[in-house]
C-alpha positions as CSV (number, residue, x, y, z in Angstrom):
1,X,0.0,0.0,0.0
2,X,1.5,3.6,-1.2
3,X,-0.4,6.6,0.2
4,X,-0.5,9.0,-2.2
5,X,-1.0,12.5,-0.7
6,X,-1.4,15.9,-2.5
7,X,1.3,18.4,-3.0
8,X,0.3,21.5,-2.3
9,X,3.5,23.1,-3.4
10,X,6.7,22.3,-5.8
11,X,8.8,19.8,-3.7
12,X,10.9,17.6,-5.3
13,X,12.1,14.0,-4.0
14,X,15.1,12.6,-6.0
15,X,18.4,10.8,-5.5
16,X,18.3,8.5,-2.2
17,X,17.0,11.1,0.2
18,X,14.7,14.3,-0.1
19,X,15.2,18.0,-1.1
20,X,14.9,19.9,1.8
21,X,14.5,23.6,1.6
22,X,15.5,25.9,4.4
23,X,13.1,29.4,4.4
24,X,15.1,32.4,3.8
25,X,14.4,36.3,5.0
26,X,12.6,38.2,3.2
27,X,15.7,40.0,2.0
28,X,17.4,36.5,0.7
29,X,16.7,33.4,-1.5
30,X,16.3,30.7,0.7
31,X,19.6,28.0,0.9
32,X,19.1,24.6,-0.8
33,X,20.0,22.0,1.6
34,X,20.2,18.1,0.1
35,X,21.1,14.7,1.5
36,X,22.9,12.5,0.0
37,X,24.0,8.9,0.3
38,X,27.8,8.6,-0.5
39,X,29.4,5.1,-0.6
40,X,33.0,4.5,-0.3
41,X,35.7,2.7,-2.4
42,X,36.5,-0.8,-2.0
43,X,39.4,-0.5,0.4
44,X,39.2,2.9,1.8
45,X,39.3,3.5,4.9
46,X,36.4,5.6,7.1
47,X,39.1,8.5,8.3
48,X,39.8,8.8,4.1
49,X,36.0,8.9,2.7
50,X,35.2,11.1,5.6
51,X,38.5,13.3,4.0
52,X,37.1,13.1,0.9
53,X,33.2,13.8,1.5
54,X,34.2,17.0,3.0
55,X,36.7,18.1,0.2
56,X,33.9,17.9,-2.2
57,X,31.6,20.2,-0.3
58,X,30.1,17.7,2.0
59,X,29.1,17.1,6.0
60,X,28.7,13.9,7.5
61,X,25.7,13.9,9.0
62,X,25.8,10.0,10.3
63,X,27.9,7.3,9.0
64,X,27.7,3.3,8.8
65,X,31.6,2.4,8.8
66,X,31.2,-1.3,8.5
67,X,29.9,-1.2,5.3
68,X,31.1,2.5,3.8
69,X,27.5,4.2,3.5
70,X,27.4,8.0,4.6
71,X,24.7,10.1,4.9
72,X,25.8,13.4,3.8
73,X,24.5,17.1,3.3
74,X,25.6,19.8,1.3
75,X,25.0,23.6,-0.3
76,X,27.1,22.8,-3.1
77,X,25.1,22.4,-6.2
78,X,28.0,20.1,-7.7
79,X,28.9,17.8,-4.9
80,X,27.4,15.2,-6.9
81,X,29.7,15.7,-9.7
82,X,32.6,16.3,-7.3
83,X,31.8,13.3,-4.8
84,X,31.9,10.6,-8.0
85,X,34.6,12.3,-9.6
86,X,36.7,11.4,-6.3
87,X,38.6,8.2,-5.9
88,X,37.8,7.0,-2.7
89,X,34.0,7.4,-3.1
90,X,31.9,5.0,-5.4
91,X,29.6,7.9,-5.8
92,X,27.2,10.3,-4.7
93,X,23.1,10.9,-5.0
94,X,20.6,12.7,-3.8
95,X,18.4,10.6,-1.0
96,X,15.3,9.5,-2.7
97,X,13.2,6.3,-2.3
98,X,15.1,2.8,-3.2
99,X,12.3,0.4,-2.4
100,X,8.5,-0.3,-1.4
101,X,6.9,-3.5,-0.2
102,X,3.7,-3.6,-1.5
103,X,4.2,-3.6,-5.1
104,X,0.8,-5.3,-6.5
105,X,-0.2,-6.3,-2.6
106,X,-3.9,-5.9,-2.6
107,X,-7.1,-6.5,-0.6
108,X,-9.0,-7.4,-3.2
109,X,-9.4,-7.2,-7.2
110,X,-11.7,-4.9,-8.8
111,X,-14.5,-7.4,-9.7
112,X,-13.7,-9.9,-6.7
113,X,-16.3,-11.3,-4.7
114,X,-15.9,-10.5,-1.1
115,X,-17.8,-14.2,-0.3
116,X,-16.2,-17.4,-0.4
117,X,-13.4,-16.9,1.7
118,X,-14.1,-20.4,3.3
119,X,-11.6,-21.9,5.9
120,X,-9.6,-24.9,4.4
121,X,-6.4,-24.4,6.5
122,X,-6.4,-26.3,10.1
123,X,-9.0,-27.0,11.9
124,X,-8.2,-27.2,15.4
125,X,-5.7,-24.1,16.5
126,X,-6.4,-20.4,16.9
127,X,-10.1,-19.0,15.6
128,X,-9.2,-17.9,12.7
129,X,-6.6,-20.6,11.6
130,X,-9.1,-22.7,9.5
131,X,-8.4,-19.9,7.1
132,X,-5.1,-20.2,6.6
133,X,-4.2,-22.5,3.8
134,X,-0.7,-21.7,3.7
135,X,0.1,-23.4,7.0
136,X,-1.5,-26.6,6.3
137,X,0.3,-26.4,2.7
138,X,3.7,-26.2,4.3
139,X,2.7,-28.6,7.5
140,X,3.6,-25.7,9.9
141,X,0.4,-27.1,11.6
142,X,1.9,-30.8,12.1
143,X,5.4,-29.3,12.4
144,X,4.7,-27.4,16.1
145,X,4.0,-30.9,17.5
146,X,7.1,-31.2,17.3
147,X,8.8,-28.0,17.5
148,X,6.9,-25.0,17.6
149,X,9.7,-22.1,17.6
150,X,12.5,-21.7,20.8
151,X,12.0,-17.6,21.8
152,X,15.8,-18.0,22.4
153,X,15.5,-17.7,18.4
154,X,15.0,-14.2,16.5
155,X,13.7,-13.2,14.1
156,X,13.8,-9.3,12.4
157,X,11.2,-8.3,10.0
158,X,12.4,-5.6,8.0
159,X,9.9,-3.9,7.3
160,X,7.1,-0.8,7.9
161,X,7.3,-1.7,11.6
162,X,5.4,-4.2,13.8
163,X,1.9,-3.7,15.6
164,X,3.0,-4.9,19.7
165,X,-0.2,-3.8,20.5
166,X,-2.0,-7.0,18.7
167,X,-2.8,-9.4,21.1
168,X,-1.3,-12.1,18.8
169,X,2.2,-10.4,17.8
170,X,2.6,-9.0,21.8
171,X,3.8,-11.9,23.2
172,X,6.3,-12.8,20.7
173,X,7.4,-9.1,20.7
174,X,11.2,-8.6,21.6
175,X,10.5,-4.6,22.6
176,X,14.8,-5.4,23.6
177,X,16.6,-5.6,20.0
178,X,13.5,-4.1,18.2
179,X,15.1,-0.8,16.6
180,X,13.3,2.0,14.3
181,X,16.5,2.9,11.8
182,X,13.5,5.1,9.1
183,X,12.4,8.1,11.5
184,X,8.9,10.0,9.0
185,X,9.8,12.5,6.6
186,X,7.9,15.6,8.2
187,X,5.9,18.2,6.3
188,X,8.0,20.8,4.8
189,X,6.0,24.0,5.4
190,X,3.4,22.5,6.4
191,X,3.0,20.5,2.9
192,X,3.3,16.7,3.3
193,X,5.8,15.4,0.2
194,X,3.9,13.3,-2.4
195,X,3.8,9.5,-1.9
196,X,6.4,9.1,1.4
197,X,4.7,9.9,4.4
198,X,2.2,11.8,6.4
199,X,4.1,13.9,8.4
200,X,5.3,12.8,12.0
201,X,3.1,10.9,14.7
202,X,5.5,11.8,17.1
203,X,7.8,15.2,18.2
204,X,10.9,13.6,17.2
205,X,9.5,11.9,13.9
206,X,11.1,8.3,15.4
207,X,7.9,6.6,15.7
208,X,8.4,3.9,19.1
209,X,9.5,0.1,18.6
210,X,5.9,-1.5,18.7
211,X,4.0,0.2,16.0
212,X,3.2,0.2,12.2
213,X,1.5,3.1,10.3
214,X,1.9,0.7,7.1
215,X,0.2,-2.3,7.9
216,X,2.9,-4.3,6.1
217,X,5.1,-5.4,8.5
218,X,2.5,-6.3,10.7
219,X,1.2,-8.4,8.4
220,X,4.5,-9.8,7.5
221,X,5.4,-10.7,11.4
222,X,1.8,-12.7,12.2
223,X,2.5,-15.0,9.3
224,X,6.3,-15.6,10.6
225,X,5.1,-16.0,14.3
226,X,1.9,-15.0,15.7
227,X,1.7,-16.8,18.9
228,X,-0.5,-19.9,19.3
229,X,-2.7,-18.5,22.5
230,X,-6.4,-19.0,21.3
231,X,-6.8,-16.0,19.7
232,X,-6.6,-14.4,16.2
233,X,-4.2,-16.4,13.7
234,X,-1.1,-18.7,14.8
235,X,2.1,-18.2,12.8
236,X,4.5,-20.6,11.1
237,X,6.5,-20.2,13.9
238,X,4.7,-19.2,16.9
239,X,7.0,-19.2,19.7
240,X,9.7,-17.5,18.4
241,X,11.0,-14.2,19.3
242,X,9.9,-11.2,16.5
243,X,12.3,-8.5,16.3
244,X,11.2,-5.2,14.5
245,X,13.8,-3.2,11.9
246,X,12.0,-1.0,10.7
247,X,13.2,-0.1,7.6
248,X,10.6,1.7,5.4
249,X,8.8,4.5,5.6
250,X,4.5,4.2,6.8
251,X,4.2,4.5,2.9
252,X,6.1,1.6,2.3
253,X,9.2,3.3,0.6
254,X,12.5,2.1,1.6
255,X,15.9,4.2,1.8
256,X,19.2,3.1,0.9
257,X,20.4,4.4,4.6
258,X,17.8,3.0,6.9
259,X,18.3,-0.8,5.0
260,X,22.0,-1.1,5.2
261,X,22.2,0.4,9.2
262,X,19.5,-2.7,9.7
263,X,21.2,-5.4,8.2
264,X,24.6,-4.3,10.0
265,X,22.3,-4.0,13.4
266,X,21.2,-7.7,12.9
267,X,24.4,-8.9,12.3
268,X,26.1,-6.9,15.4
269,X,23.1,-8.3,17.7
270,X,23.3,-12.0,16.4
271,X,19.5,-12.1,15.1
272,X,19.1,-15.4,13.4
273,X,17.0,-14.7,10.3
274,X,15.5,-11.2,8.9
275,X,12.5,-11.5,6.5
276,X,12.5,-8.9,3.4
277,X,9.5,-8.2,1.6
278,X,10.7,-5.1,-0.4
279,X,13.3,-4.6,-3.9
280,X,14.9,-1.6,-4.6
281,X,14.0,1.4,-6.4
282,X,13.7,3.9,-8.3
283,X,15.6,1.3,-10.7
284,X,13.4,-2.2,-11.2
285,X,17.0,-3.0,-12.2
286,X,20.7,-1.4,-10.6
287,X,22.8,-2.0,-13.3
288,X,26.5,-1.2,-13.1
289,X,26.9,0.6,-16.6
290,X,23.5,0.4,-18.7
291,X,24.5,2.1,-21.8
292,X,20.4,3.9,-21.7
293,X,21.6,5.7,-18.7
294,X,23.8,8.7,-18.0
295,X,26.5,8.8,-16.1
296,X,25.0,10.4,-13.1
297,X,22.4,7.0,-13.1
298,X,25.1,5.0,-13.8
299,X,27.0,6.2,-10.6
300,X,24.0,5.8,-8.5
301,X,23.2,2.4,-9.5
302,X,26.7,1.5,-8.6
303,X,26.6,2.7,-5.2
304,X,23.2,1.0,-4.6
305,X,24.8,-2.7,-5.9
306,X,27.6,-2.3,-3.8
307,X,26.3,-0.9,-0.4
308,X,23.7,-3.4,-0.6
309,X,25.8,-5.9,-1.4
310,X,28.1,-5.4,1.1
311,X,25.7,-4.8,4.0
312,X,23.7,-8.8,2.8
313,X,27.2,-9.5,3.3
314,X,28.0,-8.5,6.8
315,X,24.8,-9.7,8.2
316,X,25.6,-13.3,6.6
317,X,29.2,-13.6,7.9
318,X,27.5,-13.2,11.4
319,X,25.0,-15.7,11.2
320,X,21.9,-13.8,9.5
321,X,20.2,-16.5,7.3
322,X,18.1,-14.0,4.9
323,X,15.3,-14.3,2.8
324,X,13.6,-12.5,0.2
325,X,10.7,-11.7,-2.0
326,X,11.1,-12.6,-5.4
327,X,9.2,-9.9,-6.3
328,X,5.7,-9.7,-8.0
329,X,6.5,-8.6,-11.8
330,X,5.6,-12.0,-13.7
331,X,8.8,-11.8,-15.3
332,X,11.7,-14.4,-15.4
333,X,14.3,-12.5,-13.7
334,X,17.1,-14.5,-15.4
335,X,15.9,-13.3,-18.9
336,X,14.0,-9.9,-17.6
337,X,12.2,-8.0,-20.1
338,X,12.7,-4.4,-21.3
339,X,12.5,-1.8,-18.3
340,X,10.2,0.7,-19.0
341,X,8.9,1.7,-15.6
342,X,12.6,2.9,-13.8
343,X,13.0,5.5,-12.4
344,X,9.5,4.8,-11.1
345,X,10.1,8.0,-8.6
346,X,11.4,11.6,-8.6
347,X,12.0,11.0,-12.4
348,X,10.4,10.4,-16.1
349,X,10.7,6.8,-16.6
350,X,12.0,5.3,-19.7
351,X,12.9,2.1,-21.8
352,X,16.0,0.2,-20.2
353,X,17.0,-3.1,-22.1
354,X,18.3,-4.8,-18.9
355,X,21.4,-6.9,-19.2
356,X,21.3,-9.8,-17.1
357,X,25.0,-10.3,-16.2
358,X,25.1,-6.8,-14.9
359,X,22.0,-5.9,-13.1
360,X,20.0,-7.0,-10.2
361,X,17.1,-6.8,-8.7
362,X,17.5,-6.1,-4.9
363,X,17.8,-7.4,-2.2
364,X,16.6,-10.4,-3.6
365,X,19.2,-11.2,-6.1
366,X,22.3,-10.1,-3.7
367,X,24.2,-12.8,-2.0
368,X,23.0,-15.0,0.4
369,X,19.4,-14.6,0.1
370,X,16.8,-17.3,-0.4
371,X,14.9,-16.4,-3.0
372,X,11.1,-17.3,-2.6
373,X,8.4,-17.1,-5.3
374,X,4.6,-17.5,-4.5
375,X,1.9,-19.9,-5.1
376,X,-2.0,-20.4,-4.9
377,X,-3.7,-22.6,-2.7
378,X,-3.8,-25.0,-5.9
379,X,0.1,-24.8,-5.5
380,X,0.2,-23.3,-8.9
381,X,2.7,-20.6,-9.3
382,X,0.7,-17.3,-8.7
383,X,0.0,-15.4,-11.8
384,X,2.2,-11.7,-10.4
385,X,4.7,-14.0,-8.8
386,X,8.7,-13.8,-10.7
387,X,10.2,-16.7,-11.2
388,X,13.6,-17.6,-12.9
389,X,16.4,-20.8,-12.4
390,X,18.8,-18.2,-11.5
391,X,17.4,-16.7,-8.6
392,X,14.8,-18.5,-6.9
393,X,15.5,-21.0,-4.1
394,X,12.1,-22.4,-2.8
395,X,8.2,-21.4,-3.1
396,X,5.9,-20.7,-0.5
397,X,2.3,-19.8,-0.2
398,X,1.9,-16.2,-0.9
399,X,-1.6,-16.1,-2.2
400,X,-3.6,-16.0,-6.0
401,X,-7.1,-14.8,-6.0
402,X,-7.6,-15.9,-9.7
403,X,-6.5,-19.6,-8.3
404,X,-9.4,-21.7,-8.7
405,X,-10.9,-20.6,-11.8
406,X,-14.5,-21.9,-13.1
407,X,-15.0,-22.5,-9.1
408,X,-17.1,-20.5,-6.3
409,X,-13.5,-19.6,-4.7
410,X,-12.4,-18.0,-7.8
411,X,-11.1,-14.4,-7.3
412,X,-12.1,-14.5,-3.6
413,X,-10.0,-13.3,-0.2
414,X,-9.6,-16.6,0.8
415,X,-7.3,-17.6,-2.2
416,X,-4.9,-15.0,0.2
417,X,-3.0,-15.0,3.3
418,X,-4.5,-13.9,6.3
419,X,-2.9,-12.2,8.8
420,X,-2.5,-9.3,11.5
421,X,-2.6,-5.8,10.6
422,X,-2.3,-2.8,13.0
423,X,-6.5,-1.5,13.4
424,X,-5.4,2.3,12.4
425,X,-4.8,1.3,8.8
426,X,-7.6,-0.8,8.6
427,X,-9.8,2.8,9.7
428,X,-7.8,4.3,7.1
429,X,-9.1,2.1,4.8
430,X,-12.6,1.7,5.7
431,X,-12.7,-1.3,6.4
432,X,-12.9,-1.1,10.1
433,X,-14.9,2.2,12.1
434,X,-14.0,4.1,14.8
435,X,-15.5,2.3,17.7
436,X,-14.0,-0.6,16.3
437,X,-16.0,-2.6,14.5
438,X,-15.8,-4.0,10.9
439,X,-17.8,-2.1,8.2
440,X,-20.1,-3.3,5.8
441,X,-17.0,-3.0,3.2
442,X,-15.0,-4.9,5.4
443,X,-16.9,-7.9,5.8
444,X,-15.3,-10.7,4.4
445,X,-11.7,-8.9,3.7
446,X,-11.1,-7.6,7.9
447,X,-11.7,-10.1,10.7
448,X,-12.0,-8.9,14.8
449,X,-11.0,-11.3,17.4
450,X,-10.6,-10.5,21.1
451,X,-8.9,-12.0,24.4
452,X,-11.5,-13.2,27.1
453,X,-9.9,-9.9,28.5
454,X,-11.5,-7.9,25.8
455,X,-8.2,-7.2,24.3
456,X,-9.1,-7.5,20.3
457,X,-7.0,-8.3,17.5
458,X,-7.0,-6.9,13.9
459,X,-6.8,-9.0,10.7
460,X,-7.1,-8.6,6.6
461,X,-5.9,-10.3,3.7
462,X,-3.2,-9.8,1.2
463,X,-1.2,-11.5,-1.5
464,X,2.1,-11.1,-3.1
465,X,5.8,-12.7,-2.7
466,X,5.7,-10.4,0.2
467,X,3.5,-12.9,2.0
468,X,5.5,-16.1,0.7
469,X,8.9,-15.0,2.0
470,X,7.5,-14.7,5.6
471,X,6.1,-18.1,5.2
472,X,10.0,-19.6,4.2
473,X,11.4,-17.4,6.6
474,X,9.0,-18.9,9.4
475,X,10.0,-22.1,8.4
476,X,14.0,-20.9,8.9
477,X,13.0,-20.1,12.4
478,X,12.0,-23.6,13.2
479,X,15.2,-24.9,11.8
480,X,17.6,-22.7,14.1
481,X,15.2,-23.4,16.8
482,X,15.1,-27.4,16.4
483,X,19.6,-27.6,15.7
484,X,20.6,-24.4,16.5
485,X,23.2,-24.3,19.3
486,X,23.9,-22.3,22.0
487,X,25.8,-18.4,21.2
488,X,27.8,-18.2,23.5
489,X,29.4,-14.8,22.8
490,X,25.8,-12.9,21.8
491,X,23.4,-15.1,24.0
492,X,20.6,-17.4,22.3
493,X,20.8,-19.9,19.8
494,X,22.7,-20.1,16.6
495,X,23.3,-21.7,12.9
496,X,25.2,-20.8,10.5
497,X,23.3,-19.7,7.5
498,X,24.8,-22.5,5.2
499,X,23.3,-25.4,7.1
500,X,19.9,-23.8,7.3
501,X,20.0,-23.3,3.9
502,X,20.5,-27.4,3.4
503,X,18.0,-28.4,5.9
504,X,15.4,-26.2,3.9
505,X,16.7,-27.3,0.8
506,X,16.5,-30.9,1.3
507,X,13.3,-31.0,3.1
508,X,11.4,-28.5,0.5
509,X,8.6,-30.9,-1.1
510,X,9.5,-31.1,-4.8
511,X,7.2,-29.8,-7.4
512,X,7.4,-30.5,-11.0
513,X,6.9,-28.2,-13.8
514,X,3.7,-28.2,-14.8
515,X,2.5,-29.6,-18.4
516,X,2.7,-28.0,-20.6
517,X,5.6,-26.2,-19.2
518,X,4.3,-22.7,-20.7
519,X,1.6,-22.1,-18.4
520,X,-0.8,-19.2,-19.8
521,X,-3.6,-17.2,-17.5
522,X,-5.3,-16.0,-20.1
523,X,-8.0,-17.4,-18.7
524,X,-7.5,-15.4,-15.4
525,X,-7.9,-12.5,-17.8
526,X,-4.1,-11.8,-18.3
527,X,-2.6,-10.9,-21.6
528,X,-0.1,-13.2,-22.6
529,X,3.1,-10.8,-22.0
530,X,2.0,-13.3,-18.0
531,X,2.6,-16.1,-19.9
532,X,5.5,-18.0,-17.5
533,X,7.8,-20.6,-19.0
534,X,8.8,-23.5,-16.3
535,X,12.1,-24.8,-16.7
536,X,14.4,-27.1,-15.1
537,X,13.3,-31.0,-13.7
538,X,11.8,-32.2,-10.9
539,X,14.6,-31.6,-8.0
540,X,15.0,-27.7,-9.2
541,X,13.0,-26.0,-11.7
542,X,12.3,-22.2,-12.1
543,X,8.8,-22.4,-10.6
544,X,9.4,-24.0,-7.6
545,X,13.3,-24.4,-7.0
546,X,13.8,-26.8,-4.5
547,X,10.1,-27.3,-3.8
548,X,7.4,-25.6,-1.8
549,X,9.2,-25.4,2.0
550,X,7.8,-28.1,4.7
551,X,7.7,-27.2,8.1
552,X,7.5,-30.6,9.2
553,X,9.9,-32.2,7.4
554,X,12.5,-29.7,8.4
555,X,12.1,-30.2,11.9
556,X,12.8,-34.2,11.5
557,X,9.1,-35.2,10.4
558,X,8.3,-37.7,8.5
């Protein structure tokens, strides 16, 4: 979800930060002050890009020295050009928006029926758990007999933030490591900036660990580990700990700055696996030298590849087993199609032929994350959902609404993934009033379910690889928790990242292509540019890779 709010006045949001504009007197013009994201060199040292930064007009405003990423302001109208042009920085652009969750994440289609969204998920669990498909698909149900998540186990969701006040994310909430690294972008004069957020909720713009003005996150955390305590929904993991890093804005934007301090945090703290639901922008692609940009683009990209890169890194030399979205463009990311939507914000967008060898779509195609597509409840691979031999590693249930066609749950909420969502965005959206209670538009698409205490919980459907990662990562959880081992310098359990990586791998449920292997929705109603070509055999294939994960099996079921 993207809120789209009206400018009022000409503000301009480009680069990897915002254009901020200091008022002048009356007498003068007012100063232009920008941020900047400035990534060092391979090699050099923080004392020299600090040197350097400055020499080119720049001020340090904060700094991530692990990985080289500065955030910087400056007056000078060419410390751009001056900051690339030097040899110890990779390059320099404005701050601007380099990711949003959501990306096709919807209630419900235009035309959907709000009816049918019948429970076929288990039967005897939380209230509202005969809805959830997705855990019975990957046994998550049959798995917590035997291991149900050790709370010595974290897990971060980076994310829009995480609703502690829902009664089934609260006890699973670590409020200890849980960190907000994407403080709102306030109003400038008093006029919100188009598409980022609403303004501050708080004096000091960092909105407290425990809360989620996007809904995303929340979302994203209930399916990883929502607690198993007779209310609400139970999670594929439901006694683990959830750790928040929040790293996008309430909009559902993420900055360059905000992402690479989080993945460095959970590295430094020993957090066992992070959940991202989110790919960079303004570029569908970061390409290291595409020939249709200029060299200003060019630099950018550059220095979004390699901070990235370098902060997945970190986090997986010290234990963080990641995982990713694979993102929701029905395209085969190892032959991607022409780009024509980049930059999709604070520019004009225009046609990119991508080559494959030399850009990436991130985080997901960075190193050392599992790449997970999405599928239906039919286990066919969900009509938005990439796919692609070179970068996917398993499939999960993420949710198709068109699933089912020529039946009564075609194009219904069921078909998605239920899960908690903070009850302020669902007022936002109608779909819940003020005292509480669903609305006529929400019934069907927003559930209510309270503690004996009265304490209620808030839930809604969505779809999207955003909701299949969480379902792998879940299963991740339960892997450390069942073999991890005792960290002895950081406290809590640990495994390396390599051996849950096997464990998921060989335990995944193998899934053949389908026949025939070019699998058309046309008669979902898409045009055949959806058209998805399955390739590979039985053990690995582009739809599924390994297979569709299996709680159970990875915790030593049989």
């Amino acid at each position: 979800m993207r809120r789209r709010l009206t400018v009022g006045a000409v503000v301009t949001l480009t680069g990897l930060a915002f254009l901020t504009t200091v008022p002048g007197s009356a007498q003068a013009e007012p100063t232009a002050v920008t941020d900047y994201t400035v990534v060092a060199a391979d090699g050099v040292s923080a004392a020299d890009a600090t040197a350097a930064i400055k020499a080119a007009g720049g001020t340090v405003v904060s700094g991530n020295d692990a990985v080289g990423v500065y955030r910087v302001s400056s007056t000078d109208a060419k410390f751009e050009t001056k900051a690339t042009a030097s040899a110890e920085l990779i390059g320099a652009s404005e701050r601007k928006a380099i990711g949003y969750s959501p990306n096709g994440v919807e209630k419900i289609e235009k035309g959907g029926s709000a009816k049918g969204g019948k429970g076929h998920g288990p039967a005897k669990a939380d209230p509202l758990d005969d809805k959830l498909w997705g855990l019975s698909m990957i046994k998550a149900d049959k798995a917590r007999k035997i291991e149900k998540g050790d709370k010595a186990v974290t897990v971060g969701v980076l994310d829009t933030g995480l609703d502690a006040s829902n009664p089934d994310i609260a006890p699973n909430f670590n409020s200890k490591l849980s960190r907000n690294f994407a403080p709102d972008i306030p109003a400038i004069d008093n006029i919100f900036i188009d598409g980022v957020d609403q303004g501050c909720e708080v004096p000091s713009c960092v909105d407290p660990a425990g809360t989620d003005d996007g809904g995303h996150g929340t979302h994203v955390a209930g399916t990883i580990g929502a607690a198993l305590n007779g209310v609400g929904v139970s999670g594929v993991a439901p006694g683990v700990s959830l750790v928040e890093l929040k790293g996008g804005q309430d909009s559902g934007y993420f900055f360059l700055d905000p992402v690479v301090n989080a993945l460095t945090y959970a590295g430094d703290k020993g957090i066992d696996v992070v959940n991202m639901s989110f790919y960079v922008d303004p570029w569908l692609y970061n390409c290291t030298a595409n020939p249709a940009d200029n060299p200003a683009q060019q630099a950018e990209q550059q220095a979004i590849i390699t901070g990235m890169k370098r902060a997945l890194n970190y986090a997986h030399a010290r234990g963080v087993t990641m995982f990713g979205a694979l993102g929701n463009n029905h395209e085969d990311l190892g032959k991607p199609r022409t780009d024509v939507s980049s930059p999709d914000y604070g520019g004009t967008p225009y046609s990119r032929p991508i080559d494959n060898s030399s850009c990436w779509d991130l985080p997901v195609e960075g190193p050392h994350v599992i790449g997970v597509s999405a599928v239906g409840p039919s286990t066919r691979k969900a009509d938005y959902s990439n796919y692609g031999l070179e970068q996917i590693s398993v499939a999960a249930p993420g949710g198709f609404a068109r699933d089912g066609f020529g039946t009564d749950t075609y194009n219904t909420p069921g078909n998605r993934i239920l899960s908690t969502y903070p009850l302020k965005v669902l007022q936002e959206e109608g779909l819940v009033d003020e005292a509480g209670n669903i609305t006529a538009a929400g019934e069907g698409l927003a559930f209510k379910d309270c503690t004996k205490a009265g304490k209620c919980g808030y839930y809604t459907y969505l779809q999207g690889t955003s909701m299949a990662s969480p379902h792998a990562a879940g299963v991740g959880a339960l892997i450390v928790s069942r073999y991890g081992v005792p960290d002895l310098r950081r406290g809590g359990k640990t495994l390396l990242p390599g051996v849950v990586e096997q464990i998921l791998y060989r335990t995944a449920a193998e899934h053949e292509c389908p026949t025939p292997r070019l699998v058309s929705y046309a008669q979902e109603g898409r045009p055949a540019e959806w058209d998805a070509l399955c390739e590979g055999g039985k053990n690995f294939n582009g739809f599924y890779g390994y297979g569709i994960v299996d709680a159970y099996a990875a915790v030593g079921g049989r």
